[in-house]
Backbone as XML, in Angstrom:
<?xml version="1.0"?>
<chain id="A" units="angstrom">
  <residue number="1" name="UNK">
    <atom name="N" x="-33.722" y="7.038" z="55.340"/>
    <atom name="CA" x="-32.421" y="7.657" z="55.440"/>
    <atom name="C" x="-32.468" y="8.693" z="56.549"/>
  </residue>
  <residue number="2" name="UNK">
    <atom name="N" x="-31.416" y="8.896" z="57.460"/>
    <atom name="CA" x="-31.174" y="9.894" z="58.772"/>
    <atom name="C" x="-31.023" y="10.621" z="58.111"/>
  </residue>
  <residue number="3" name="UNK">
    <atom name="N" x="-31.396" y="12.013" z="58.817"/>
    <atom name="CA" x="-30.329" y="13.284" z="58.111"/>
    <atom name="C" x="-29.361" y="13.390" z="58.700"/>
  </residue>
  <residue number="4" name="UNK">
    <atom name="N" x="-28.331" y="13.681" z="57.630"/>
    <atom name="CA" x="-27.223" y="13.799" z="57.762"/>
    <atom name="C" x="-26.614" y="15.420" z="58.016"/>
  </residue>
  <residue number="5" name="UNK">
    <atom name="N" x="-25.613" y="15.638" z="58.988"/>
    <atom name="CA" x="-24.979" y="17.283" z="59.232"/>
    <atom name="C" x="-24.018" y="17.274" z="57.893"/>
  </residue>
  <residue number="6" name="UNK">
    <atom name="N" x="-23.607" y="18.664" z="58.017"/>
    <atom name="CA" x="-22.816" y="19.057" z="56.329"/>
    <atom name="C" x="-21.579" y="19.116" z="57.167"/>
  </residue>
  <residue number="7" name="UNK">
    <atom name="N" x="-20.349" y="19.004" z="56.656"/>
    <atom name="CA" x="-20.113" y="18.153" z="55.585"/>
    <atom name="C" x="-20.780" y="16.422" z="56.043"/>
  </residue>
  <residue number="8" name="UNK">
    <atom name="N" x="-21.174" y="15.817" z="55.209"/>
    <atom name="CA" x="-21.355" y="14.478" z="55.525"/>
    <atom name="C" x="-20.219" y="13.908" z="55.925"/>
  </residue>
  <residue number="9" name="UNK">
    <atom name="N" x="-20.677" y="12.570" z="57.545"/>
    <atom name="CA" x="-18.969" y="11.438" z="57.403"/>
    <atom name="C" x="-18.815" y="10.662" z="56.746"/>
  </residue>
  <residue number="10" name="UNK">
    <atom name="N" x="-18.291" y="10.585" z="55.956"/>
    <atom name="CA" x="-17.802" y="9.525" z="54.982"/>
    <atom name="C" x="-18.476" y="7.563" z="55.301"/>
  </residue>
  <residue number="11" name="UNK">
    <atom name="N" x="-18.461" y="7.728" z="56.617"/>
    <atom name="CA" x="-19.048" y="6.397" z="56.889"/>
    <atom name="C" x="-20.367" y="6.114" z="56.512"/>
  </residue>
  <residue number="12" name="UNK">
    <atom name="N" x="-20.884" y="7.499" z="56.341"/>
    <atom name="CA" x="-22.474" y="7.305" z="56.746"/>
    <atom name="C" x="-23.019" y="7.641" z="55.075"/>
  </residue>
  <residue number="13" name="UNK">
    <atom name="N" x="-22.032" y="7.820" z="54.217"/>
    <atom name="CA" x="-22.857" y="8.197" z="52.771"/>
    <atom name="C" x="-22.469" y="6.720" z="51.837"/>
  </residue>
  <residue number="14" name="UNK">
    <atom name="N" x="-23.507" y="5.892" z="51.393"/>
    <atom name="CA" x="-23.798" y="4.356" z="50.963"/>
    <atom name="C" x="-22.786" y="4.362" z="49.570"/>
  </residue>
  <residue number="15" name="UNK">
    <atom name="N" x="-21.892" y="3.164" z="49.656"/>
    <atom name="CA" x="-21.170" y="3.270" z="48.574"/>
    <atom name="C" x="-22.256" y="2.254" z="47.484"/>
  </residue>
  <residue number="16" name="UNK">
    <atom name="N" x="-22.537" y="2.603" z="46.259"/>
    <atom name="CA" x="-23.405" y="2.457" z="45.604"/>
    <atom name="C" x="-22.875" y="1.413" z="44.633"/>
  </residue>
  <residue number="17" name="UNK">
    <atom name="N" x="-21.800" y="0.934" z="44.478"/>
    <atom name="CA" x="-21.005" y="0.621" z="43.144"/>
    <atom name="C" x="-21.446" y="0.085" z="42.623"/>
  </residue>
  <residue number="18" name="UNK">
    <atom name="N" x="-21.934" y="-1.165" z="43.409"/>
    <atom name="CA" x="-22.914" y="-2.149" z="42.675"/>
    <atom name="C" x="-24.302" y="-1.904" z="41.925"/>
  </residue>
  <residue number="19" name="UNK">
    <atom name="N" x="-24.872" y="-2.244" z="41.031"/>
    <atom name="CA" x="-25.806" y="-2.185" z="40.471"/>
    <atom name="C" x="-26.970" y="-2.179" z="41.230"/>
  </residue>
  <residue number="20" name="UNK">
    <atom name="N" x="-27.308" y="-3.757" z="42.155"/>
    <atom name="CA" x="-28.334" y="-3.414" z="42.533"/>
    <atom name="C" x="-28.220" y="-2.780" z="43.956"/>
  </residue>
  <residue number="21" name="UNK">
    <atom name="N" x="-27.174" y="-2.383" z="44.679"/>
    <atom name="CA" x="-26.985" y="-1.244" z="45.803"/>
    <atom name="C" x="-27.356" y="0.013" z="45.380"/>
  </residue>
  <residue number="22" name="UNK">
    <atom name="N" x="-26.847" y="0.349" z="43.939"/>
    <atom name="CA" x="-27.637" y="1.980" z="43.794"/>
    <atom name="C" x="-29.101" y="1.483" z="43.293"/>
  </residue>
  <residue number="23" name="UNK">
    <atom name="N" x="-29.131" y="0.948" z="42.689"/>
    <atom name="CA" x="-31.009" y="0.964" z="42.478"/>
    <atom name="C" x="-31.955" y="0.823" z="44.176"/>
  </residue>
  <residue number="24" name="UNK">
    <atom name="N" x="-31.087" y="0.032" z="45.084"/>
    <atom name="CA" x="-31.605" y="0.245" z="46.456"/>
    <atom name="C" x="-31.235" y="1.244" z="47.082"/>
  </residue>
  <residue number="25" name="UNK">
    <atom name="N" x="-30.226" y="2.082" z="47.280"/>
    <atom name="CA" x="-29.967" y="3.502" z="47.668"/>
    <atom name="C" x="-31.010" y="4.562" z="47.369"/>
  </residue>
  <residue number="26" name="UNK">
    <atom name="N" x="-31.041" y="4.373" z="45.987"/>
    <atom name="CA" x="-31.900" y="5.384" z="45.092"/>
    <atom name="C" x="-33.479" y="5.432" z="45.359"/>
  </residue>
  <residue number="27" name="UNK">
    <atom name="N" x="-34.053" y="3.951" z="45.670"/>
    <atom name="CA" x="-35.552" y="3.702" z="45.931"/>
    <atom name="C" x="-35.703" y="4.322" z="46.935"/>
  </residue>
  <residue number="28" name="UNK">
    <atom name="N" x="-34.622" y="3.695" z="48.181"/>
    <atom name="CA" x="-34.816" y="4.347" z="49.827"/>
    <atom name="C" x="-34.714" y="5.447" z="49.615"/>
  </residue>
  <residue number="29" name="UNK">
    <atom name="N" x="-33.969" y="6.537" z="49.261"/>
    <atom name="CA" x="-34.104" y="8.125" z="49.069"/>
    <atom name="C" x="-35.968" y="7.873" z="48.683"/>
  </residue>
  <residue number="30" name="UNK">
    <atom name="N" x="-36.129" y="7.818" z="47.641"/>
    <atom name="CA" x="-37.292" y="8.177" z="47.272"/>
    <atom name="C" x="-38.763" y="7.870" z="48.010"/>
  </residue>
  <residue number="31" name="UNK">
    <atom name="N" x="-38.041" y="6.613" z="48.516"/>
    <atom name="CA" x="-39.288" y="6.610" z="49.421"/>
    <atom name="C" x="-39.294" y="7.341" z="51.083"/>
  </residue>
  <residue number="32" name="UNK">
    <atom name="N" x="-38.229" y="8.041" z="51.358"/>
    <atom name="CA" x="-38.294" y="8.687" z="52.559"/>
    <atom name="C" x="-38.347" y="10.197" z="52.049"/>
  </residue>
  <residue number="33" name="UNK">
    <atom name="N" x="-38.369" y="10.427" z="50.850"/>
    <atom name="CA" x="-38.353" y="11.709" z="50.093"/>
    <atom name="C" x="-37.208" y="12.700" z="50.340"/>
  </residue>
  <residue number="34" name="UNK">
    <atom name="N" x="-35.644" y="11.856" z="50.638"/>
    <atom name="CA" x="-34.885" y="12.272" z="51.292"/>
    <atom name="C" x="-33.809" y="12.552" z="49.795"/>
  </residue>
  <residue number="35" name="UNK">
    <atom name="N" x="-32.639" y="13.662" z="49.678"/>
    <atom name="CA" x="-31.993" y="13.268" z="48.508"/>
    <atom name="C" x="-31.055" y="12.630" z="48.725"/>
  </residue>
  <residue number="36" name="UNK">
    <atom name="N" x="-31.160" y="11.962" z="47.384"/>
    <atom name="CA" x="-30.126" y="10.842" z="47.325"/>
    <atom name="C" x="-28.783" y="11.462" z="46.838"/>
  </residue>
  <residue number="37" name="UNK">
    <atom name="N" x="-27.908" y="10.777" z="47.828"/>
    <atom name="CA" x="-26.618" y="10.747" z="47.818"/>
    <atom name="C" x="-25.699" y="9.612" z="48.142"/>
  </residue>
  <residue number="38" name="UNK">
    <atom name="N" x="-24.722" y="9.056" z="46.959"/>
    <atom name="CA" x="-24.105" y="8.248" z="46.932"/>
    <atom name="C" x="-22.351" y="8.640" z="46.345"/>
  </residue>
  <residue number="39" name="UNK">
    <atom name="N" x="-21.551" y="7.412" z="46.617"/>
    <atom name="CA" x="-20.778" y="7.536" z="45.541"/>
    <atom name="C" x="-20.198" y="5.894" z="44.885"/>
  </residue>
  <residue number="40" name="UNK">
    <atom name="N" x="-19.597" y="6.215" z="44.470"/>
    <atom name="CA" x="-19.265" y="4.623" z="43.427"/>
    <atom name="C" x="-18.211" y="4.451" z="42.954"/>
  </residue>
  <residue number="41" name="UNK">
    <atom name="N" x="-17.155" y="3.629" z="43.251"/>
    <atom name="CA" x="-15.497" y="3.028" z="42.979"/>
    <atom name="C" x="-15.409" y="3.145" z="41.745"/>
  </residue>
  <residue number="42" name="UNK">
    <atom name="N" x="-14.890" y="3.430" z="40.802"/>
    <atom name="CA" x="-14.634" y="3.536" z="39.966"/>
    <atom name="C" x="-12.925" y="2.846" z="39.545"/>
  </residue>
  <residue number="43" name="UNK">
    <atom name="N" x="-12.330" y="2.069" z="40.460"/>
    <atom name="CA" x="-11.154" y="1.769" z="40.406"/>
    <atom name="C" x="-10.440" y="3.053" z="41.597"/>
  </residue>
  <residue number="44" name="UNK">
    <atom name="N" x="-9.426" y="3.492" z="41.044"/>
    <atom name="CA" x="-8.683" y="4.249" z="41.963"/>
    <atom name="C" x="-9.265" y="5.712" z="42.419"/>
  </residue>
  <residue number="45" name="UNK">
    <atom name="N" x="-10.338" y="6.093" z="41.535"/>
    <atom name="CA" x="-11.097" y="7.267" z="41.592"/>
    <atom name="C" x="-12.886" y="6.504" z="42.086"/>
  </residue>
  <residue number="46" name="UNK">
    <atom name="N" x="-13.276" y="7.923" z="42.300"/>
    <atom name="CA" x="-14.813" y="7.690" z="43.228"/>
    <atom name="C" x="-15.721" y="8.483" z="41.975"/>
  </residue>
  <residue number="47" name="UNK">
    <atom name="N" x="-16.941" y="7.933" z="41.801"/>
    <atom name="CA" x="-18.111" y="9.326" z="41.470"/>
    <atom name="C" x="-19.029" y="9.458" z="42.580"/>
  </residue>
  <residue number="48" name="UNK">
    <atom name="N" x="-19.459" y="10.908" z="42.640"/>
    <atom name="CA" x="-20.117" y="11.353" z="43.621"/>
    <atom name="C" x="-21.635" y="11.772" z="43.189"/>
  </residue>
  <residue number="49" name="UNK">
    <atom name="N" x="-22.626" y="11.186" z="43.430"/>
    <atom name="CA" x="-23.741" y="11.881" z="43.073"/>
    <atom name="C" x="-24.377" y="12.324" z="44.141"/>
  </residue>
  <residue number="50" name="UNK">
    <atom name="N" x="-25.676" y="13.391" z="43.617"/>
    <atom name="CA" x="-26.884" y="13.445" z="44.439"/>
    <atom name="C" x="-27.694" y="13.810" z="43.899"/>
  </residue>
  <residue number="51" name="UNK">
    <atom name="N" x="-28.938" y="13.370" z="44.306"/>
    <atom name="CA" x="-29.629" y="14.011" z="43.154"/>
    <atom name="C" x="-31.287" y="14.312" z="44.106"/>
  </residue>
  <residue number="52" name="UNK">
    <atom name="N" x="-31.493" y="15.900" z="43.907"/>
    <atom name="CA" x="-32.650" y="16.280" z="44.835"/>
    <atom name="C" x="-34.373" y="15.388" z="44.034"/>
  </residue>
  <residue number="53" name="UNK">
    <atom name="N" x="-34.503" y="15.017" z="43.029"/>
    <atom name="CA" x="-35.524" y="15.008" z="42.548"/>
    <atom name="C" x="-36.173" y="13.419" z="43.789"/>
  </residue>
  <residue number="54" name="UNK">
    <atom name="N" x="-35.487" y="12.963" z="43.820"/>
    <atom name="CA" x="-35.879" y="11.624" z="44.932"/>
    <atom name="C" x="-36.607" y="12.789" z="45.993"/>
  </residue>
  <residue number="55" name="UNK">
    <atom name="N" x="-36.037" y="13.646" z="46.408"/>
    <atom name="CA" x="-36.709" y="14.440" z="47.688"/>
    <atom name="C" x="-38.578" y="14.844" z="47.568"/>
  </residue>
  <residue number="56" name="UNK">
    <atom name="N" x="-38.858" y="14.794" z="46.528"/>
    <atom name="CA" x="-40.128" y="15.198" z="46.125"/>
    <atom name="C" x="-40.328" y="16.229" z="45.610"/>
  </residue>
  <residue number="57" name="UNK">
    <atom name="N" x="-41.436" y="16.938" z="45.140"/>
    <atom name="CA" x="-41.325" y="18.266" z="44.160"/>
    <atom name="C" x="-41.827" y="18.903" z="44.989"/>
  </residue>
  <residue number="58" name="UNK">
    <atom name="N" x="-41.850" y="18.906" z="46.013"/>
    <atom name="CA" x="-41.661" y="20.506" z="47.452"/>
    <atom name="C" x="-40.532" y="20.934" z="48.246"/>
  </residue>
  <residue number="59" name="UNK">
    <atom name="N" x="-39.298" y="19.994" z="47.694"/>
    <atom name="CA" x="-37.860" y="20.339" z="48.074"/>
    <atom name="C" x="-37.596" y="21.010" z="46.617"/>
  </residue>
  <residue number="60" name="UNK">
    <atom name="N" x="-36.561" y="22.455" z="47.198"/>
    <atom name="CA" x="-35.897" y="22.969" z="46.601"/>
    <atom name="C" x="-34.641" y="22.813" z="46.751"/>
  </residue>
  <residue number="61" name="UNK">
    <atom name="N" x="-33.758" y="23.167" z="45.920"/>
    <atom name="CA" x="-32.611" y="23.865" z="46.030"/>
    <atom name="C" x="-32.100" y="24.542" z="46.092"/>
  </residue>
  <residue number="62" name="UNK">
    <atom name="N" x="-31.746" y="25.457" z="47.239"/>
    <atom name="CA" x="-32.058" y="26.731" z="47.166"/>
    <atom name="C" x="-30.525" y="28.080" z="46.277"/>
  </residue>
  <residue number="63" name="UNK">
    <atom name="N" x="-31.004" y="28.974" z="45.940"/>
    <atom name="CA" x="-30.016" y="29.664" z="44.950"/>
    <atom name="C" x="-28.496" y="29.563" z="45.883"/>
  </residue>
  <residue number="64" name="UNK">
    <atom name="N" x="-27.926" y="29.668" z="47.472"/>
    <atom name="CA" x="-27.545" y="30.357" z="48.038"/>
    <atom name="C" x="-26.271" y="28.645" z="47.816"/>
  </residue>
  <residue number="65" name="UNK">
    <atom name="N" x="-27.511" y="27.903" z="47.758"/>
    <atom name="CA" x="-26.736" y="25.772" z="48.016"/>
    <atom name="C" x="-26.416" y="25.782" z="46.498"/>
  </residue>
  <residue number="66" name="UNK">
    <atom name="N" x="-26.838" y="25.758" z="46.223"/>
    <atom name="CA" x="-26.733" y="25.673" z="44.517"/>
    <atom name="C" x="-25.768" y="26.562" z="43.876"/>
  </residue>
  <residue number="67" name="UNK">
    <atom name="N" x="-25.530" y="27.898" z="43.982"/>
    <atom name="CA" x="-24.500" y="28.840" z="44.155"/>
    <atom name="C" x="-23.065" y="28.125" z="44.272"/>
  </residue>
  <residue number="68" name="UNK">
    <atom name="N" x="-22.958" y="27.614" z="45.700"/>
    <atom name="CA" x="-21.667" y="26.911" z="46.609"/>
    <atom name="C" x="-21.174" y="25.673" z="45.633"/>
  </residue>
  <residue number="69" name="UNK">
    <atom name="N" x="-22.444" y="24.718" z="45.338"/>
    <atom name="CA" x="-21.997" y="23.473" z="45.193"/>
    <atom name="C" x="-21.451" y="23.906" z="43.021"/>
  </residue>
  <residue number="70" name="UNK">
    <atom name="N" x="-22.306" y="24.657" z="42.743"/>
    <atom name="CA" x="-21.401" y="25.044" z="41.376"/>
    <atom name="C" x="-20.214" y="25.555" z="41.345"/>
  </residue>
  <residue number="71" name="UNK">
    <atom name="N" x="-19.668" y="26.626" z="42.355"/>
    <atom name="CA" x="-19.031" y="26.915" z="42.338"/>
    <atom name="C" x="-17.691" y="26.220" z="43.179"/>
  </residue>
  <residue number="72" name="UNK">
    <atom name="N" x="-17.989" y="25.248" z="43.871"/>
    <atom name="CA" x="-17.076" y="24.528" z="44.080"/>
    <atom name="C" x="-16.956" y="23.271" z="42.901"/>
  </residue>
  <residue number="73" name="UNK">
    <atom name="N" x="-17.485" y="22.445" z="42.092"/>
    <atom name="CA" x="-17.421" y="22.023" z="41.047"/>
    <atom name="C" x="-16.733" y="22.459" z="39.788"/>
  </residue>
  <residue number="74" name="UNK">
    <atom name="N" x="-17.217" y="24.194" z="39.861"/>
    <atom name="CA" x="-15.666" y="24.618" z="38.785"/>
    <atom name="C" x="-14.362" y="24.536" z="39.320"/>
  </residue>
  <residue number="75" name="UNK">
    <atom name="N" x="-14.051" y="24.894" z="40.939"/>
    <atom name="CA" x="-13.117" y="25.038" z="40.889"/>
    <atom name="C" x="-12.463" y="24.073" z="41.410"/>
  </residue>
  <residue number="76" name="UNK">
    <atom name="N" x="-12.711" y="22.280" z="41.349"/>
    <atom name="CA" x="-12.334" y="21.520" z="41.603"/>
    <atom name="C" x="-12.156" y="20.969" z="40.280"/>
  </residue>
  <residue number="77" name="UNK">
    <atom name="N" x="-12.914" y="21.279" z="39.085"/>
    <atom name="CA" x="-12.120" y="21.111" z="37.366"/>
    <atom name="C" x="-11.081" y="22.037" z="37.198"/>
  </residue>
  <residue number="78" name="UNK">
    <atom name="N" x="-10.929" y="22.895" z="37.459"/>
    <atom name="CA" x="-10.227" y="23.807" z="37.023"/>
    <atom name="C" x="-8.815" y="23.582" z="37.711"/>
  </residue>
  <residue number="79" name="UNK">
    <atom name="N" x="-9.197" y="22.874" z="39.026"/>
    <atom name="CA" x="-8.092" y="22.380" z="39.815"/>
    <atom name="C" x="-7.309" y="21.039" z="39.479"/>
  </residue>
  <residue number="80" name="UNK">
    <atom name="N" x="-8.051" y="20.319" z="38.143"/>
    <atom name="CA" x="-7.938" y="18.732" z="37.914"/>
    <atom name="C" x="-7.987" y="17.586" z="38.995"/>
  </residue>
  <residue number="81" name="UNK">
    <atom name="N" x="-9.034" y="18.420" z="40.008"/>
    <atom name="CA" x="-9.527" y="17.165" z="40.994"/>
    <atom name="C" x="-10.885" y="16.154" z="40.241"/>
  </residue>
  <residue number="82" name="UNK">
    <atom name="N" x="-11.165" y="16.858" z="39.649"/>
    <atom name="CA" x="-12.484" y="15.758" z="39.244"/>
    <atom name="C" x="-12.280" y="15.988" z="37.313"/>
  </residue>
  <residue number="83" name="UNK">
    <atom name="N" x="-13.137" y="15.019" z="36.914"/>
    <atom name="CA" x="-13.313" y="15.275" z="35.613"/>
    <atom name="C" x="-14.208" y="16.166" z="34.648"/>
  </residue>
  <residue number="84" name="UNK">
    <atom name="N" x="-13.437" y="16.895" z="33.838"/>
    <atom name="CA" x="-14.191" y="17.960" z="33.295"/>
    <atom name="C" x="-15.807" y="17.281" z="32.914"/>
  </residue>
  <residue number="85" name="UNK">
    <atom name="N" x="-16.436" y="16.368" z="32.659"/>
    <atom name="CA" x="-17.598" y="15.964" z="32.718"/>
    <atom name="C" x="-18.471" y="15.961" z="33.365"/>
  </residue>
  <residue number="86" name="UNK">
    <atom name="N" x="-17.577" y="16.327" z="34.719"/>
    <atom name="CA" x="-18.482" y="16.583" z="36.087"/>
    <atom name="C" x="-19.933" y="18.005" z="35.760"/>
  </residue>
  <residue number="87" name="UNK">
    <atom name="N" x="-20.503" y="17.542" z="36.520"/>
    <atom name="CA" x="-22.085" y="18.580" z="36.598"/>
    <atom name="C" x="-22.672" y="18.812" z="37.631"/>
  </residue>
  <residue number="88" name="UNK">
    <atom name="N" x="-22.994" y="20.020" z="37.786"/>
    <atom name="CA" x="-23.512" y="20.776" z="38.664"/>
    <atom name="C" x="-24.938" y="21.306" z="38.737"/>
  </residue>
  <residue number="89" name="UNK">
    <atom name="N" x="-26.017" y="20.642" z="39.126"/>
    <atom name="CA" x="-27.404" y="20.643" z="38.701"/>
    <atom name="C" x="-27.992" y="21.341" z="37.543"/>
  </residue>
  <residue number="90" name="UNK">
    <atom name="N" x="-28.959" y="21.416" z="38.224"/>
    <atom name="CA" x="-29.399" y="22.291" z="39.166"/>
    <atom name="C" x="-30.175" y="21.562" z="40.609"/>
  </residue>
  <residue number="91" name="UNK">
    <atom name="N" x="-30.473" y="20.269" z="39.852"/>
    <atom name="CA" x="-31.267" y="19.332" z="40.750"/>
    <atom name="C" x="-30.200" y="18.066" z="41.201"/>
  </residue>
  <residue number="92" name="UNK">
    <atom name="N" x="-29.229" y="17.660" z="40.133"/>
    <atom name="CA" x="-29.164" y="16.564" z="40.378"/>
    <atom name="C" x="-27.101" y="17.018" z="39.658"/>
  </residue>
  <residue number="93" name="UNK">
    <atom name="N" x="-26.344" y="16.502" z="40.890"/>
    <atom name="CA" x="-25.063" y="16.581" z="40.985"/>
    <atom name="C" x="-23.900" y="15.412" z="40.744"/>
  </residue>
  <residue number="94" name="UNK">
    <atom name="N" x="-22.817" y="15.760" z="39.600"/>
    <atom name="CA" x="-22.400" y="14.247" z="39.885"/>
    <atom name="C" x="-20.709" y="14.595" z="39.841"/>
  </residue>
  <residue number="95" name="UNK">
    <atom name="N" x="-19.836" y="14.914" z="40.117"/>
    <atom name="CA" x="-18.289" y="14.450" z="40.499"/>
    <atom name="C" x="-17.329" y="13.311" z="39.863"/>
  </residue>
  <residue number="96" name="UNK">
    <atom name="N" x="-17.046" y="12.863" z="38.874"/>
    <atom name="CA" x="-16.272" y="11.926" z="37.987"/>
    <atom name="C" x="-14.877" y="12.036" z="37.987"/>
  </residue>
  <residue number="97" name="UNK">
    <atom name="N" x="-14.262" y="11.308" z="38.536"/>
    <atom name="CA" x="-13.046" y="11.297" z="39.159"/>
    <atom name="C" x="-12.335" y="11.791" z="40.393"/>
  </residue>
  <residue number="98" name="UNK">
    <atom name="N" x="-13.284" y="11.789" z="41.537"/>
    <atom name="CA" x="-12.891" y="11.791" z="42.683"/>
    <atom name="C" x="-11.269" y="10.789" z="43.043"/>
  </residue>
  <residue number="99" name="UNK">
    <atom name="N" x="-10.830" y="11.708" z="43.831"/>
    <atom name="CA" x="-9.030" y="10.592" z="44.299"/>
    <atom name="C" x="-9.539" y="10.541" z="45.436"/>
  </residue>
  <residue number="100" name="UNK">
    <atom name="N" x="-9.069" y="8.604" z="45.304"/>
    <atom name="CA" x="-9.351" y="7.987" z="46.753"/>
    <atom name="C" x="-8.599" y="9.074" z="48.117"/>
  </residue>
  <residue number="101" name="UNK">
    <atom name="N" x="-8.979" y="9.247" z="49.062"/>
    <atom name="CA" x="-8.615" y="9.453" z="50.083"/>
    <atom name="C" x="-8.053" y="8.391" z="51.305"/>
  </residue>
  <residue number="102" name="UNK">
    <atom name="N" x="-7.130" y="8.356" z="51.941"/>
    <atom name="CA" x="-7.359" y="7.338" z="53.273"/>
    <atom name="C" x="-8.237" y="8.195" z="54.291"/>
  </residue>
  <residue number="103" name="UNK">
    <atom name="N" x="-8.555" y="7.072" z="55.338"/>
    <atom name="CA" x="-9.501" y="7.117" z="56.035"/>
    <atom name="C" x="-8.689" y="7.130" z="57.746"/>
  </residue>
  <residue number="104" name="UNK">
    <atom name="N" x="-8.846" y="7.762" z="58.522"/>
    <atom name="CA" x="-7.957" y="7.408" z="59.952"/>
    <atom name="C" x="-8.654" y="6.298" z="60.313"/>
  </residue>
</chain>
């Protein structure tokens, strides 16, 4: 997996939906020790994961990333953009009910 700049482009993060596409998404993270990040159709809504533990146990997360990405997770429930089920690591992130976007 390349590294990717923040925000990620949408082109470049693997849509996973399929079964055995995320079990191959998920291996390749792990074997480049890179974190995995995907998301997955869900019909008219997306889920978003990532999850640092693929990176190896000498990647952190650091308080300052971890901070941001919780605190944007509440306030995208609180906003009824995603589903209150959504979670915010500490290691491993997931988004449940993302709204499709168009694309230019």
């Amino acid at each position: 997996m390349q590294s990717l700049p923040t925000p990620y482009p949408a082109d470049l993060v693997p849509d996973a939906t399929a079964v055995d596409a995320f079990n191959a998404t998920y291996k390749q993270a792990k074997r480049q020790n890179a974190v995995f990040i995907a998301v997955e159709n869900q019909g008219r809504r997306w889920t978003v994961k990532a999850d640092a533990l693929t990176a190896g146990p000498d990647h952190t997360v650091g308080n300052e990333a971890y901070d941001t990405v919780r605190g944007s997770v509440i306030r995208l429930n609180r906003a009824r953009e995603i589903h209150s089920d959504s979670s915010a690591g500490p290691v491993y992130f997931v988004l449940y009910g993302v709204e499709t976007e168009p694309r230019p």
